[in-house]
C-alpha positions as CSV (number, residue, x, y, z in Angstrom):
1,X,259.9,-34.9,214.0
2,X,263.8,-34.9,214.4
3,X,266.4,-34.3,212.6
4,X,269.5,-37.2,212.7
5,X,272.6,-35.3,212.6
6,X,274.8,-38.1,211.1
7,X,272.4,-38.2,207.9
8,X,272.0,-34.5,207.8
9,X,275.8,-34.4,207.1
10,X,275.7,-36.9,204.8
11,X,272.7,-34.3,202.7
12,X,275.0,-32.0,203.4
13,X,278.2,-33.9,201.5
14,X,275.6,-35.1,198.7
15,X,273.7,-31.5,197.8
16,X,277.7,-29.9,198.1
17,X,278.7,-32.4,195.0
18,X,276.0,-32.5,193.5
19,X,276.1,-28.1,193.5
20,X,279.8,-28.9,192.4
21,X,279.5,-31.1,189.4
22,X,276.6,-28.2,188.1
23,X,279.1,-26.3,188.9
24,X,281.9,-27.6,186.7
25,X,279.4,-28.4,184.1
26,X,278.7,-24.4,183.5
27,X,281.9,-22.9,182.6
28,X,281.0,-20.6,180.3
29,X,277.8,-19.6,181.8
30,X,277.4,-16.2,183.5
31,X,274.6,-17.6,186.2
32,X,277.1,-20.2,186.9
33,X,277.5,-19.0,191.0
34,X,273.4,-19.2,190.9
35,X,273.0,-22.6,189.9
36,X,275.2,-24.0,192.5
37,X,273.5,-22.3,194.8
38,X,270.2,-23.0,193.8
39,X,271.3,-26.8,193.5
40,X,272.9,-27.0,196.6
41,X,270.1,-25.3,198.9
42,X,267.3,-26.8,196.9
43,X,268.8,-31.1,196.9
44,X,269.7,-30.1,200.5
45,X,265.9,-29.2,201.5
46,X,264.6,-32.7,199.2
47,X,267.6,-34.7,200.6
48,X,267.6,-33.9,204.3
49,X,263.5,-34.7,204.1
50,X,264.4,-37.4,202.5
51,X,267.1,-39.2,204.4
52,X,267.3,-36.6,207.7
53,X,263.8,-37.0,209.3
54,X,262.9,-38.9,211.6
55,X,259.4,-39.5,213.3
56,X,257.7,-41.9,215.7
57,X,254.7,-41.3,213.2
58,X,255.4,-44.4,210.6
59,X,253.0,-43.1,207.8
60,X,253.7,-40.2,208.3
61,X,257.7,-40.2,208.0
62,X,257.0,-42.4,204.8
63,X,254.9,-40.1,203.4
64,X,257.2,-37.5,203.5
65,X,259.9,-39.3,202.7
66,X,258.4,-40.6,199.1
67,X,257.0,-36.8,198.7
68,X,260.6,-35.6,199.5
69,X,262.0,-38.6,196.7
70,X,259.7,-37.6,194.0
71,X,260.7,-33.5,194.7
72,X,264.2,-34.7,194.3
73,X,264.5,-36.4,191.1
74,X,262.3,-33.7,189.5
75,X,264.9,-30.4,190.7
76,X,267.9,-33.3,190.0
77,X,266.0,-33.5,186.3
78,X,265.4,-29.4,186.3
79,X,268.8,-28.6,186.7
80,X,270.4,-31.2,184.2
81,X,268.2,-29.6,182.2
82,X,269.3,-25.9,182.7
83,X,272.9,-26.7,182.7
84,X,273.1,-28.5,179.5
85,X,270.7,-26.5,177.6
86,X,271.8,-23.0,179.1
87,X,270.1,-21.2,181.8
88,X,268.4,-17.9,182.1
89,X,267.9,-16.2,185.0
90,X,263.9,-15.9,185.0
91,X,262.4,-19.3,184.1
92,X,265.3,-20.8,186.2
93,X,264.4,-19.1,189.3
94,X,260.6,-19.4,188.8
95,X,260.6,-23.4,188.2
96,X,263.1,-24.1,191.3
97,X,261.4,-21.9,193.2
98,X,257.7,-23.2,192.4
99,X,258.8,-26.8,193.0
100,X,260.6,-26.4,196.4
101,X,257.3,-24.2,197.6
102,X,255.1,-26.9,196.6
103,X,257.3,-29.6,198.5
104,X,257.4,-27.5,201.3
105,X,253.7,-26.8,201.3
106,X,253.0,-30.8,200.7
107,X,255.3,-31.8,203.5
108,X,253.9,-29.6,205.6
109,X,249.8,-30.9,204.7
110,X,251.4,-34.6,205.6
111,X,252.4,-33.3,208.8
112,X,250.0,-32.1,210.1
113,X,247.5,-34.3,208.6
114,X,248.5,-37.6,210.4
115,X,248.9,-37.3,213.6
């Protein structure tokens, strides 16, 4: 698998504003510098497996890529969720955390099931 460095800029750009407009949406909130963070490095990882990969493997590319979709909208959804309804630092960390592991792990089975 290879990385395309165009579209991994463009993940890049995307994760950055989408970790800006959580950002902006959490003025008041003390974990306000964590959620970007944990935006931006978490939409980076979905987006770049997302959009980023490339393989000469067809299924397995498309595998990962709808794998990579699905992880997306469900941390996009996660931290909607904790930035409109306020965060705390524990069940934030563990959720985000737990679902970028289990991406990781499932993208990892795909690849090195098809080969």
């Amino acid at each position: 698998m290879k990385l395309n460095v165009f579209r991994t800029f463009i993940c890049i750009g995307l994760a950055g504003l989408s970790a800006f407009g959580f950002f902006m949406s959490n003025e008041a909130d003390t974990f306000r510098v964590l959620i970007t963070v944990g935006s931006a490095l978490s939409l980076l990882i979905t987006l770049g497996g997302m959009l980023a990969l490339s393989s000469s493997n067809r299924g397995q590319i498309v595998n990962i890529r709808v794998i990579s979709g699905i992880f997306f909208l469900l941390l996009l959804i996660v931290h909607i969720i904790f930035s409109f309804i306020g965060i705390r630092f524990p069940p934030y960390i563990i959720l985000t955390g737990v679902l970028l592991l289990l991406h990781l792990l499932t993208c990892y089975f795909i690849s090195r099931a098809i080969k």
